[in-house]
PyMOL Python script that loads the backbone (N, CA, C, O; Angstrom):
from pymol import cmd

cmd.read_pdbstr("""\
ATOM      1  N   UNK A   1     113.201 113.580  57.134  1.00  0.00           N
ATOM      2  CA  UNK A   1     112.824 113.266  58.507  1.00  0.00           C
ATOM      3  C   UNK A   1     113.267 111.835  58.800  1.00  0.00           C
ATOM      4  O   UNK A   1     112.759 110.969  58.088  1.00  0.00           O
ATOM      5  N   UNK A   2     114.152 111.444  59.754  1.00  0.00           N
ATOM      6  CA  UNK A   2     114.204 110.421  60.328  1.00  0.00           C
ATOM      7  C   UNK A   2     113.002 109.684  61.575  1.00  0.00           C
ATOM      8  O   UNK A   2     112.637 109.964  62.717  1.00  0.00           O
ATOM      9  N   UNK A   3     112.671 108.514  60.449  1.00  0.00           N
ATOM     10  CA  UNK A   3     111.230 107.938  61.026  1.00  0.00           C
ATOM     11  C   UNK A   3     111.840 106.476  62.143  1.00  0.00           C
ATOM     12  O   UNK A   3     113.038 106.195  62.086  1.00  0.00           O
ATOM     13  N   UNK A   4     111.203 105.921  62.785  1.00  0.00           N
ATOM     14  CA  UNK A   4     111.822 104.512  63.737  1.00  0.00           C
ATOM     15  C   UNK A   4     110.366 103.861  63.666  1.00  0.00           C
ATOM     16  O   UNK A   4     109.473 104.700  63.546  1.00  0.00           O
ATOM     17  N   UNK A   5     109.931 102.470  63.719  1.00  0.00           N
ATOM     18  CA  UNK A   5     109.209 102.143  63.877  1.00  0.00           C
ATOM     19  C   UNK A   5     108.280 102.191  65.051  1.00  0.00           C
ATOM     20  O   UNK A   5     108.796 101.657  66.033  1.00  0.00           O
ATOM     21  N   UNK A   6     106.713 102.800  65.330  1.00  0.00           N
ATOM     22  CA  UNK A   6     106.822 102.760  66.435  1.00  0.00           C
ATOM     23  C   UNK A   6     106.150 104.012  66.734  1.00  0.00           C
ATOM     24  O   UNK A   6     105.364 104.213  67.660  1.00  0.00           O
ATOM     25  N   UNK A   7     106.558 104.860  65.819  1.00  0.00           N
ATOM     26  CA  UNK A   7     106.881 106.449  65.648  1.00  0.00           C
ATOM     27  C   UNK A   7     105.181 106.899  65.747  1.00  0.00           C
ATOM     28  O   UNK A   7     104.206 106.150  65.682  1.00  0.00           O
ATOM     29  N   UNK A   8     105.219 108.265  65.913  1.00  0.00           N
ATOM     30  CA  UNK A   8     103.648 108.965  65.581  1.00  0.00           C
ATOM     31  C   UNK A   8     103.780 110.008  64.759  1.00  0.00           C
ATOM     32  O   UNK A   8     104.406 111.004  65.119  1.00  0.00           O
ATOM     33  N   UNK A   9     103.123 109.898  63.377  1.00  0.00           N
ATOM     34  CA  UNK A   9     103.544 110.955  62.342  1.00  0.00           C
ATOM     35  C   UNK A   9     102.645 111.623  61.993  1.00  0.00           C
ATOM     36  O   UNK A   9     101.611 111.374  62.613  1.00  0.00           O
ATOM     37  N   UNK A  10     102.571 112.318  61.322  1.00  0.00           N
ATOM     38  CA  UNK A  10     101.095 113.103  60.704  1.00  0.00           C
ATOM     39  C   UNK A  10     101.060 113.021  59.171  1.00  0.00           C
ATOM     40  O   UNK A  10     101.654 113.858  58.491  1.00  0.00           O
ATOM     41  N   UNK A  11     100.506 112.219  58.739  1.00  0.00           N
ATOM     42  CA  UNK A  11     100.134 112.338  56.763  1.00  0.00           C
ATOM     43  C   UNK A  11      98.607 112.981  56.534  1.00  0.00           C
ATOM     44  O   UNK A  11      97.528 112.607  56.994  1.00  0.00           O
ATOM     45  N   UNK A  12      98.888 113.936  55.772  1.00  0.00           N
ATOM     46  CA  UNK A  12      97.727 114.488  54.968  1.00  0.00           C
ATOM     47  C   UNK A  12      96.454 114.763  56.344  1.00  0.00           C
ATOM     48  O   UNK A  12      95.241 114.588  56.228  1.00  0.00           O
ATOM     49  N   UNK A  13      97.266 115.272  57.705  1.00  0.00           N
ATOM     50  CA  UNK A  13      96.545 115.952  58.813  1.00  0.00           C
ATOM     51  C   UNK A  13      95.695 114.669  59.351  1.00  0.00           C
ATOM     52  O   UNK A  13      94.560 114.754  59.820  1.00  0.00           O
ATOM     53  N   UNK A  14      96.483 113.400  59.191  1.00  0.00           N
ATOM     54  CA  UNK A  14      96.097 112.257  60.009  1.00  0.00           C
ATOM     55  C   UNK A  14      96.950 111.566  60.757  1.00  0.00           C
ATOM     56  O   UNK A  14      97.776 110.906  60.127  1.00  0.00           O
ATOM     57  N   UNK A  15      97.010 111.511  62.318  1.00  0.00           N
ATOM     58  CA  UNK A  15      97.660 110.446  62.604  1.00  0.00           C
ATOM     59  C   UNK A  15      98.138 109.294  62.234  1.00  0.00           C
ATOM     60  O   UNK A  15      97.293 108.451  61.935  1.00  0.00           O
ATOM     61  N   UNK A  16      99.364 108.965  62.153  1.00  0.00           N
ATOM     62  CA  UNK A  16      99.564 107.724  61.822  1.00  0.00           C
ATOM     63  C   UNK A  16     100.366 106.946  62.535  1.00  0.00           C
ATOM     64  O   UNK A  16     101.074 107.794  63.077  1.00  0.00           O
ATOM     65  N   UNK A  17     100.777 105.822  62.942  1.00  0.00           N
ATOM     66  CA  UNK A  17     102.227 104.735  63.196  1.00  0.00           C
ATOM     67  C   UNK A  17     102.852 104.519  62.359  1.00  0.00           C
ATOM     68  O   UNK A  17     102.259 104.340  61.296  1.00  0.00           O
ATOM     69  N   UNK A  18     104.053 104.435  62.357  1.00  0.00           N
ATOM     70  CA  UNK A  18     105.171 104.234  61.621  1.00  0.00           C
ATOM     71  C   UNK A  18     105.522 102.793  61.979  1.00  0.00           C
ATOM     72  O   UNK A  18     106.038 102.469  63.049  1.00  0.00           O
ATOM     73  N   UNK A  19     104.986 101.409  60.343  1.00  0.00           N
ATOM     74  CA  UNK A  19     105.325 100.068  60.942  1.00  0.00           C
ATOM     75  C   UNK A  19     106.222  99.307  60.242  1.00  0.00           C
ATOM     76  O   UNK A  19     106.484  98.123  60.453  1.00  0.00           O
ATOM     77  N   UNK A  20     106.746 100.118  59.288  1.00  0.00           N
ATOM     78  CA  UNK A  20     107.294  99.630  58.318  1.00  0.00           C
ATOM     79  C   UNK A  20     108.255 100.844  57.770  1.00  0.00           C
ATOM     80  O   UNK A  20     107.939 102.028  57.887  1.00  0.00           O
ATOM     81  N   UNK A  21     109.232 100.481  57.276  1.00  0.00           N
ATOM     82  CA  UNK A  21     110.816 101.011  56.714  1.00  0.00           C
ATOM     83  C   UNK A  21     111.046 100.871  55.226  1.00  0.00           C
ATOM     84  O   UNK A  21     110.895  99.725  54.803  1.00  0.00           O
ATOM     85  N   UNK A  22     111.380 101.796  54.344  1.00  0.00           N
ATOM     86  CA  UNK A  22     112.156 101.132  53.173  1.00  0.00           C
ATOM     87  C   UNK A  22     113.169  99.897  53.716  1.00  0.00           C
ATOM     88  O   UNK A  22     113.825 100.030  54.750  1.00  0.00           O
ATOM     89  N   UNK A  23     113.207  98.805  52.974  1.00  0.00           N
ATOM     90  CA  UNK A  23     113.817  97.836  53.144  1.00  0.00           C
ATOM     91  C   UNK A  23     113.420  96.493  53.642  1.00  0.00           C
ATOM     92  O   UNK A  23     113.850  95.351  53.478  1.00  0.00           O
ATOM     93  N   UNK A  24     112.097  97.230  54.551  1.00  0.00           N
ATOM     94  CA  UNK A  24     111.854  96.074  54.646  1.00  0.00           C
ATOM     95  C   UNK A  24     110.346  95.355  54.138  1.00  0.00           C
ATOM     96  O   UNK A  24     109.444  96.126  53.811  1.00  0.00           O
ATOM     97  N   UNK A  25     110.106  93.847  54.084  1.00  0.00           N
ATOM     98  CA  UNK A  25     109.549  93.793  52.712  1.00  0.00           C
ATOM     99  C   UNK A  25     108.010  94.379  52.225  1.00  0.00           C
ATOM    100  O   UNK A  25     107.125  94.606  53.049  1.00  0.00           O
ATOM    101  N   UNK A  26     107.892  94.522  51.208  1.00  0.00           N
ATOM    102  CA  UNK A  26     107.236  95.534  50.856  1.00  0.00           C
ATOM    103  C   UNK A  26     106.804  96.998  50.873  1.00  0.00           C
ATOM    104  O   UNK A  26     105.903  97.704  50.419  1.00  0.00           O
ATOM    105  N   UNK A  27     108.040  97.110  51.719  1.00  0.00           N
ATOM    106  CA  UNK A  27     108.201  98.969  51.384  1.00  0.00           C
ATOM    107  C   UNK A  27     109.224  98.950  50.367  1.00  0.00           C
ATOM    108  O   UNK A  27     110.086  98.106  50.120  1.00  0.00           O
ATOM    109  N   UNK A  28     108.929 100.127  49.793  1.00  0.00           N
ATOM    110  CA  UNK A  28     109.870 100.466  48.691  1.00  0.00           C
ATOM    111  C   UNK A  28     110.548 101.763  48.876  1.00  0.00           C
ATOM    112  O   UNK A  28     110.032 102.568  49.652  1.00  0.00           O
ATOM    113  N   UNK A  29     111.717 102.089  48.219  1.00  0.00           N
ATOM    114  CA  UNK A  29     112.725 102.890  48.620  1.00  0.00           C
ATOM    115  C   UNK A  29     111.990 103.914  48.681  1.00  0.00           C
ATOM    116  O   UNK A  29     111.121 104.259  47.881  1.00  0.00           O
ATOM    117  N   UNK A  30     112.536 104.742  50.238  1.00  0.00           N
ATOM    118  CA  UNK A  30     112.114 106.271  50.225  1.00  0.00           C
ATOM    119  C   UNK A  30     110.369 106.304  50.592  1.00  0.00           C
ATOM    120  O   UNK A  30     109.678 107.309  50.429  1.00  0.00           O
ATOM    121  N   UNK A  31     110.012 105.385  50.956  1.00  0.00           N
ATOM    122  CA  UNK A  31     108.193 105.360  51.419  1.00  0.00           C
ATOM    123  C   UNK A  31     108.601 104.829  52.973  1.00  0.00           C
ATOM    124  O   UNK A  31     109.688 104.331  53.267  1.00  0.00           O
ATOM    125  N   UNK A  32     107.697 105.010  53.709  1.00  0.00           N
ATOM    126  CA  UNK A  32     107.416 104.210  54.970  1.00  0.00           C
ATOM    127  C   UNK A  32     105.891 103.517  54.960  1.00  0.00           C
ATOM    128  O   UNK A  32     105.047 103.952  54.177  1.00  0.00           O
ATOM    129  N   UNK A  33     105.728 102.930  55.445  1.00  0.00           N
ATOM    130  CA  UNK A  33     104.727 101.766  55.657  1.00  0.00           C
ATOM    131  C   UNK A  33     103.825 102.285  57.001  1.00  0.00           C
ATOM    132  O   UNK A  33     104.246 101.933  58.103  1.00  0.00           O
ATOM    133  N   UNK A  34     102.714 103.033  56.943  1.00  0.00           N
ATOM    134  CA  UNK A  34     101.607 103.626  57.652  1.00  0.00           C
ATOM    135  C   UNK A  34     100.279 102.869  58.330  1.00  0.00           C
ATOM    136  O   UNK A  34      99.518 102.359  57.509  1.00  0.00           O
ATOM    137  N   UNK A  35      99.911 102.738  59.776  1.00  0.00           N
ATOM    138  CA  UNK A  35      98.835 102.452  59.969  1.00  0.00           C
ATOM    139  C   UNK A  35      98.038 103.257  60.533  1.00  0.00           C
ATOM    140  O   UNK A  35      98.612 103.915  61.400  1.00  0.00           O
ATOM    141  N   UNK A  36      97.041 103.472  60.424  1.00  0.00           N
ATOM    142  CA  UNK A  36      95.841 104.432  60.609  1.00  0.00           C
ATOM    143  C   UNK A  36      95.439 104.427  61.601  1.00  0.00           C
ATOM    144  O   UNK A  36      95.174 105.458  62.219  1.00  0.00           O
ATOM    145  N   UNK A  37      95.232 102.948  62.160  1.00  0.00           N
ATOM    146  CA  UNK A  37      94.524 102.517  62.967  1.00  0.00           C
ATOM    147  C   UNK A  37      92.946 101.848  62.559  1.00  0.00           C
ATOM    148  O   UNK A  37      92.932 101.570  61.360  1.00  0.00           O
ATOM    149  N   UNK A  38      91.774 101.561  63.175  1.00  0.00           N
ATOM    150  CA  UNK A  38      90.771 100.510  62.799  1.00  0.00           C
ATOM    151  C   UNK A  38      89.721 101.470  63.041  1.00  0.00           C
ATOM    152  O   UNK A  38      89.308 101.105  64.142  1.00  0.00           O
ATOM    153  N   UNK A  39      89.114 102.352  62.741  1.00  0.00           N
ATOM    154  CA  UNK A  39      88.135 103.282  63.363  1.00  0.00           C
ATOM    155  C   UNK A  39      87.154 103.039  63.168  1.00  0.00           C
ATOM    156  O   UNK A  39      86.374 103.969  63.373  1.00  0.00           O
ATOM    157  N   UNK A  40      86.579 101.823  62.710  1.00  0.00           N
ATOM    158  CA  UNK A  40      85.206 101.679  62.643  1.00  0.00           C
ATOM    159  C   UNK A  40      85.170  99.876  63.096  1.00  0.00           C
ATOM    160  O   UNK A  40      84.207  99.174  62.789  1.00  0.00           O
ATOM    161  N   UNK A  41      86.139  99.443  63.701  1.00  0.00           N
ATOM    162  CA  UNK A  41      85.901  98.333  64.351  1.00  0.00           C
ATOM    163  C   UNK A  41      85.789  98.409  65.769  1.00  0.00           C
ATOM    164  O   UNK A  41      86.156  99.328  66.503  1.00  0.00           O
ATOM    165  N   UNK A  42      85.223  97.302  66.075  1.00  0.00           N
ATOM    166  CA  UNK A  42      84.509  97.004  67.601  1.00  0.00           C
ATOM    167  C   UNK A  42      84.867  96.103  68.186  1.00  0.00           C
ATOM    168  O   UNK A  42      84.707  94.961  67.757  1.00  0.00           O
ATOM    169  N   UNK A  43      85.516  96.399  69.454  1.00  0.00           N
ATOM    170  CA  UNK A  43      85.385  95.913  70.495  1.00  0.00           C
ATOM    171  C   UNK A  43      84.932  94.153  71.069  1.00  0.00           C
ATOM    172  O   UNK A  43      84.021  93.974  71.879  1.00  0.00           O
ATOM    173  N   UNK A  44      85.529  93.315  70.636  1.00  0.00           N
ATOM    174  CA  UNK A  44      84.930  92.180  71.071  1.00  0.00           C
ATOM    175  C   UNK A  44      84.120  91.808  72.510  1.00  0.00           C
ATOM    176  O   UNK A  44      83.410  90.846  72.803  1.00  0.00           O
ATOM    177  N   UNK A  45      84.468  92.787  73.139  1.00  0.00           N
ATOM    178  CA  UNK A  45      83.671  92.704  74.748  1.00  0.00           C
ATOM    179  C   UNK A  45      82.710  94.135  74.507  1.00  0.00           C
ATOM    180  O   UNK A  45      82.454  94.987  75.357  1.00  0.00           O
ATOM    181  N   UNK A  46      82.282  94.105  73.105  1.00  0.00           N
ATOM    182  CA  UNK A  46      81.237  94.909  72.914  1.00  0.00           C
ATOM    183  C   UNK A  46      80.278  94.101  72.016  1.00  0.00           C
ATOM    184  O   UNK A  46      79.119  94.501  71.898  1.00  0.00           O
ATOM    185  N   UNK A  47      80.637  93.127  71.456  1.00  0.00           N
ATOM    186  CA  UNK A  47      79.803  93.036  70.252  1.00  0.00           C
ATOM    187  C   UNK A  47      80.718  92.436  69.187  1.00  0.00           C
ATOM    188  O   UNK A  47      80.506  91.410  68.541  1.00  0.00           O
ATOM    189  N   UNK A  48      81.779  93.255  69.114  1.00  0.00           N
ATOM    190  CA  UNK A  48      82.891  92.961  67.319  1.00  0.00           C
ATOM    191  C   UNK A  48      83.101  91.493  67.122  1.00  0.00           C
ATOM    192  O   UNK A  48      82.979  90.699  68.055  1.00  0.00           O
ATOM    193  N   UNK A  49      83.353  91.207  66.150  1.00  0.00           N
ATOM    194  CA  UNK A  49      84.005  89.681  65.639  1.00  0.00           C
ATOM    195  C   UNK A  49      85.373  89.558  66.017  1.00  0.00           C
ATOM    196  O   UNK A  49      85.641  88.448  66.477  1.00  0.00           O
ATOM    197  N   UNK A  50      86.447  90.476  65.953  1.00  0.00           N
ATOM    198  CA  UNK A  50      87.837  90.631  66.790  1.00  0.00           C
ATOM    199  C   UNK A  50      88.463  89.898  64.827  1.00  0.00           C
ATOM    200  O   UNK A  50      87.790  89.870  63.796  1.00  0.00           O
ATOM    201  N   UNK A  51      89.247  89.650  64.946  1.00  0.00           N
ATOM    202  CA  UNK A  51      89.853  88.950  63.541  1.00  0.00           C
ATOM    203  C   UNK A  51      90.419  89.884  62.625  1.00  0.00           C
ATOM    204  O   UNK A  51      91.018  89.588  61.591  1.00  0.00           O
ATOM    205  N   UNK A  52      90.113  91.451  63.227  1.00  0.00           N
ATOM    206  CA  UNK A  52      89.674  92.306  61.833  1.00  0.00           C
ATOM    207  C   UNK A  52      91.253  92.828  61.083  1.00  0.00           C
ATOM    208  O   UNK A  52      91.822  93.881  61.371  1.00  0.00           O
ATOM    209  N   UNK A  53      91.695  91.920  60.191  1.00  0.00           N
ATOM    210  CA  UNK A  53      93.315  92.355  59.073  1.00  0.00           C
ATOM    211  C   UNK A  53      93.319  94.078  58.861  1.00  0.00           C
ATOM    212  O   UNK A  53      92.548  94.850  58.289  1.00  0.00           O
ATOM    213  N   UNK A  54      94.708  94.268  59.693  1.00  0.00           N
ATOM    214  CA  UNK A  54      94.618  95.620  59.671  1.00  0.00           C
ATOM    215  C   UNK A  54      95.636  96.117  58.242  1.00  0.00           C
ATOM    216  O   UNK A  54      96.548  95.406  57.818  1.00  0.00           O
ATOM    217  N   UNK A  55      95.316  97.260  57.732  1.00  0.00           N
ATOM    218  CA  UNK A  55      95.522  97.992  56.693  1.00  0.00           C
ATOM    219  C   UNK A  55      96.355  98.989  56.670  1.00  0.00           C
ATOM    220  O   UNK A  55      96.100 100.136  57.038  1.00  0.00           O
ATOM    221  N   UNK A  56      97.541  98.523  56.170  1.00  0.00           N
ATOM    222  CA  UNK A  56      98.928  99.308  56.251  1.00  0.00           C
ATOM    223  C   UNK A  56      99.241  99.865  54.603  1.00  0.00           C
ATOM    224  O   UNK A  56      99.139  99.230  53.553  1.00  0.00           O
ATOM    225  N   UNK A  57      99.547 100.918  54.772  1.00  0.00           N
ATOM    226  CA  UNK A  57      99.966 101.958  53.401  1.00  0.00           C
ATOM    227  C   UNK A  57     101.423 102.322  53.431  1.00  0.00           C
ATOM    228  O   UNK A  57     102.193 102.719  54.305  1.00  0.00           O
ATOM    229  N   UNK A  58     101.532 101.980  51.895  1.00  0.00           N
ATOM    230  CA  UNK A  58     102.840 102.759  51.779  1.00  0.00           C
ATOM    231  C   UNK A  58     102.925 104.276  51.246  1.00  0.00           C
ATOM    232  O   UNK A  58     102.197 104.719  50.357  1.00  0.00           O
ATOM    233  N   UNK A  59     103.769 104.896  51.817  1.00  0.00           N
ATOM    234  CA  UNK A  59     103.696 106.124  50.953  1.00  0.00           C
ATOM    235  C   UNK A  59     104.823 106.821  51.193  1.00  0.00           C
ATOM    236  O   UNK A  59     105.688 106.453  51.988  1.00  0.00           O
ATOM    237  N   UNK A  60     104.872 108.073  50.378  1.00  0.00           N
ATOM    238  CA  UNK A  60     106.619 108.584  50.348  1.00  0.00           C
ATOM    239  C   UNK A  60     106.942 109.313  51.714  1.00  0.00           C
ATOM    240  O   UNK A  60     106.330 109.977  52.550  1.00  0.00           O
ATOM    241  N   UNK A  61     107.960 108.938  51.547  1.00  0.00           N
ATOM    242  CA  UNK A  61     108.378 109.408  53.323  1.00  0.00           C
ATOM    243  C   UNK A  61     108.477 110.808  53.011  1.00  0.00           C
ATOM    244  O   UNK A  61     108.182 111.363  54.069  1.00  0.00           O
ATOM    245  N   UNK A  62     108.716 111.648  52.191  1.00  0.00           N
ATOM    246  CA  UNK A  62     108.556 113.463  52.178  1.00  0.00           C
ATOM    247  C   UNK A  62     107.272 114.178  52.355  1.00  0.00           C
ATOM    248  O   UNK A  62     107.133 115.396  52.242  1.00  0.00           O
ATOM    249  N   UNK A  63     105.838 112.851  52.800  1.00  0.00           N
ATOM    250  CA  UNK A  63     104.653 113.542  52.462  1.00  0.00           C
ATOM    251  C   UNK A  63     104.435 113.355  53.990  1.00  0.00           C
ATOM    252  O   UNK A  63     103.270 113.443  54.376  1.00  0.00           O
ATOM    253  N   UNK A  64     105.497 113.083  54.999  1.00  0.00           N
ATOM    254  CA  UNK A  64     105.426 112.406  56.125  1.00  0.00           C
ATOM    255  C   UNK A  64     105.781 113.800  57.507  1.00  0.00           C
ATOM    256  O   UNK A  64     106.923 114.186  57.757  1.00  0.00           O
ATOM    257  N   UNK A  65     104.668 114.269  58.129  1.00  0.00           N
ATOM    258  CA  UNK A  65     105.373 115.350  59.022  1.00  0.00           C
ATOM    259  C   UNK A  65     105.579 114.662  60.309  1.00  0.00           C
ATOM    260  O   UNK A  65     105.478 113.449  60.493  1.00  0.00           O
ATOM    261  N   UNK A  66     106.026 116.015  61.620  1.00  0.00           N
ATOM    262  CA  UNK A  66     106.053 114.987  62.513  1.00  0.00           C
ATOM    263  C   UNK A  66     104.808 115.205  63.215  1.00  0.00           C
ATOM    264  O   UNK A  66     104.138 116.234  63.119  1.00  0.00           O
ATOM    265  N   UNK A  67     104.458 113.962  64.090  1.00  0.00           N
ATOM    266  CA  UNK A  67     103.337 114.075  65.032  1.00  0.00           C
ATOM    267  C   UNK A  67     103.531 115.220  65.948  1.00  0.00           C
ATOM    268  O   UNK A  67     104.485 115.984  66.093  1.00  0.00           O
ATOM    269  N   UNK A  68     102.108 115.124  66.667  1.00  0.00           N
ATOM    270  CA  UNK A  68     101.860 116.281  67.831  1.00  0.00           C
ATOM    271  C   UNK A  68     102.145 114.392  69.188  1.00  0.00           C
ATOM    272  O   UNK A  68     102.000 113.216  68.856  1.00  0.00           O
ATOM    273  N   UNK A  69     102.493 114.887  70.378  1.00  0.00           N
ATOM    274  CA  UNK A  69     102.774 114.218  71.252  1.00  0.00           C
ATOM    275  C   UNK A  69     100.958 113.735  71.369  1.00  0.00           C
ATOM    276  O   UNK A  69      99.930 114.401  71.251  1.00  0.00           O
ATOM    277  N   UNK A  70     101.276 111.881  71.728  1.00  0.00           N
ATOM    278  CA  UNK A  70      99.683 111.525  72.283  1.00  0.00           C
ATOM    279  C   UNK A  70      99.432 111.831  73.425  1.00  0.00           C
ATOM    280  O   UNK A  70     100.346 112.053  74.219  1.00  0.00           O
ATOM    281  N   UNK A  71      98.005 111.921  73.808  1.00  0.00           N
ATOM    282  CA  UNK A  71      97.506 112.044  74.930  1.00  0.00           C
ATOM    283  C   UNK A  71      97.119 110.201  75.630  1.00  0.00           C
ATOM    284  O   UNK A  71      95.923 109.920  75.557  1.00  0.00           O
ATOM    285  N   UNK A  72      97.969 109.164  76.192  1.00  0.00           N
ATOM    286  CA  UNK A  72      97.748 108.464  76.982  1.00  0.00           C
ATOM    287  C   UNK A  72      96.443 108.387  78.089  1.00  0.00           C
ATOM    288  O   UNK A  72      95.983 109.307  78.766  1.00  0.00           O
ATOM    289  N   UNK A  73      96.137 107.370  78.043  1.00  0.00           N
ATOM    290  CA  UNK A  73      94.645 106.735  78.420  1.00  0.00           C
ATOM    291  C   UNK A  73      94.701 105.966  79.256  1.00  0.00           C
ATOM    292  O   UNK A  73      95.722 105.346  78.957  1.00  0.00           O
ATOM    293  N   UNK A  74      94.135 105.329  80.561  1.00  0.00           N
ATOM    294  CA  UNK A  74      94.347 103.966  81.291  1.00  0.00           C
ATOM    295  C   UNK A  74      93.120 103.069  81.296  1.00  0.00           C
ATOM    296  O   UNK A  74      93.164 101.966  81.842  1.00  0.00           O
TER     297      UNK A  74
END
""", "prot")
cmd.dss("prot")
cmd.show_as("cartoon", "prot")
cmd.util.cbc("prot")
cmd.orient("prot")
């Protein structure tokens, strides 16, 4: 599968972003670099601290399907 940064994929029946490439640093050949997103952080005009270091995974790009299209929000 050809991935672009940016992308919406599905690993192991989870959404993901595509933020990172083999090549670039700290991906390693043949993985892409995954964010999940923050699902249990909050909202600074709720309450949250805001600051919160988000958590990117590498993993092999063959375990990588493609997304279902998002549903956009305003």
């Amino acid at each position: 599968m050809d991935l672009q940064k940016g992308q919406i994929i599905e690993f192991d029946g989870l959404p993901a972003v595509v933020v990172g490439l083999a090549g670039d640093p700290d991906v390693p050949e043949d993985h892409v670099a995954l964010w999940f997103g923050c699902p249990d952080a909050i909202r600074k005009s709720r309450g949250g601290p805001g600051g919160i270091i988000p958590e990117v995974w590498t993993v092999p790009i063959d375990l990588c399907d493609p997304g279902v299209a998002p549903v956009f929000k305003h």
